[in-house]
Every structure is written in C-alpha cells, then in structure tokens.
C-alpha positions in Angstrom: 47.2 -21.4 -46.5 46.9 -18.6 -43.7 43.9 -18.1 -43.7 42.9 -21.9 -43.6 45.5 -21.9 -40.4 43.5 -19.0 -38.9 40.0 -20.5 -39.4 41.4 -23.8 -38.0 42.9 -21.9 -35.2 39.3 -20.4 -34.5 37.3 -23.5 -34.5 40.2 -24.9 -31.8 39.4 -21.4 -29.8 35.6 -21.7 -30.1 36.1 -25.7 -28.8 38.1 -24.4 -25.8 35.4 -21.8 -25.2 32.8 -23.9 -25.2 34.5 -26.7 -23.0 35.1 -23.9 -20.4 31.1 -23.1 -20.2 29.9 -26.1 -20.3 32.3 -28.2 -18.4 32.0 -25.2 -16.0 28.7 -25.6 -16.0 28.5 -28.9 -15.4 31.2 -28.8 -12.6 28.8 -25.5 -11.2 25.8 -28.0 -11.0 27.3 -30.7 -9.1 28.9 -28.3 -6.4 26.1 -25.9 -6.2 23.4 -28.8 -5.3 25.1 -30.1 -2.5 26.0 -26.2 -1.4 24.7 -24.4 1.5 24.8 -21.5 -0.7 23.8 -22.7 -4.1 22.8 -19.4 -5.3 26.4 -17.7 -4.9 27.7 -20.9 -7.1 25.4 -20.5 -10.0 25.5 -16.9 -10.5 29.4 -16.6 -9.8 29.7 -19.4 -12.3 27.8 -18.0 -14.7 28.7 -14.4 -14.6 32.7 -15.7 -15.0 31.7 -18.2 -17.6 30.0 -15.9 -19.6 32.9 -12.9 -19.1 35.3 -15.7 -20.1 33.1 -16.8 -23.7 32.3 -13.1 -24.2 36.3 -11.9 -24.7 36.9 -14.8 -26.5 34.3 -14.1 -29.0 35.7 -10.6 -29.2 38.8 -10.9 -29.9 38.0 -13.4 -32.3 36.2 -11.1 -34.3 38.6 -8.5 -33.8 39.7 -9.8 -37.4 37.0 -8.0 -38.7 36.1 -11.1 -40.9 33.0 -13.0 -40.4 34.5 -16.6 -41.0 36.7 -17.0 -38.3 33.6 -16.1 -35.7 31.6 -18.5 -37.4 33.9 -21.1 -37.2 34.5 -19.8 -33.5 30.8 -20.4 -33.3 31.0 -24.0 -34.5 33.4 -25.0 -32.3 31.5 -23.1 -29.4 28.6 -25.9 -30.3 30.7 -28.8 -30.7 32.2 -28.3 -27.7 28.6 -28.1 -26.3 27.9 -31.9 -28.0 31.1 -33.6 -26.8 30.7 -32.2 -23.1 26.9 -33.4 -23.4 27.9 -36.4 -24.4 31.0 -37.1 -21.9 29.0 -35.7 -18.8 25.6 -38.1 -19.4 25.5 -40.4 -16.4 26.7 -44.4 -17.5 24.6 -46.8 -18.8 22.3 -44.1 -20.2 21.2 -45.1 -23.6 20.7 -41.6 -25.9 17.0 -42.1 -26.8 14.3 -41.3 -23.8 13.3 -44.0 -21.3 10.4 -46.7 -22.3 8.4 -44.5 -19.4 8.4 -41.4 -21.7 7.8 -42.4 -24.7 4.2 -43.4 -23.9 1.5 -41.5 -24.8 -1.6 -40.3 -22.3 -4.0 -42.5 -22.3 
C-alpha cells in the first residue's frame, strides 16, 4: 500500500512538473512575441523552467528506485497532452487542415 501511495504521489509530481513547463511555455510564447525583448523571455523562461523540472526529477529519484521516476516521467508527458490539448486555439478540429493534407501535384 506505500508504495502504491508513493508511485501515485509521483505520477501527481511529474503532472505538476510538466504543467509548470509547458503551461510556462505556453504563457513564455504569448508574452515574448508581443515583447520588445523577446530573447530575454525565452531564454529566462526556459533556463527557470528547466531548473524547476530538473530538481523535481531529482529528488524524485532520490528514492533510488526506478519506478517512482518513471511514473514521474509519465506524468511529465501527460501533463504535456492535457496542456496541448487545453492551449489549442477554439474551433480547431485535431486532424490537419483540408489545405495540408493534399499532396504536390
């Protein structure tokens, strides 16, 4: 039972992990186009979002255990789907445009 607790407790960190990058991301994105300085957003953003992931990840496997990092790692992705997903702009259908699809004549 503790150790299903402590996988399910590293799944829920991975999840918040991955909701801080990419919902960072996505928030870096939409203030660093409209910046005068776009290049001090992205790599300020990136450089905390990736300190942020990285100690999470290592004090995850501070456990010494590879399932609780993989399960860190899972929640790290689906965290990366569902922000994805909420973020796409509305009305946006999930297969590519009639436009695209098309070959070259």
């Amino acid at each position: 039972m503790n150790e299903t607790f402590g996988l399910v407790m590293a799944l829920a960190a991975g999840s918040v992990l991955g909701a801080v990058f990419f919902g960072g991301l996505w928030w870096t994105i939409r203030r660093g186009v409209v910046s005068d300085r776009p290049a001090s957003w992205f790599l300020g953003s990136f450089l905390l979002r990736t300190a942020i992931v990285l100690m999470g990840f290592y004090l995850i496997a501070q456990s010494h255990q590879w399932q609780p990092l993989a399960a860190c790692l899972v929640g790290f992705v689906i965290a990366r789907l569902m922000v994805t997903w909420l973020t796409r702009p509305l009305g946006q259908v999930a297969s590519r445009p009639e436009s695209e699809r098309r070959h070259a004549p």
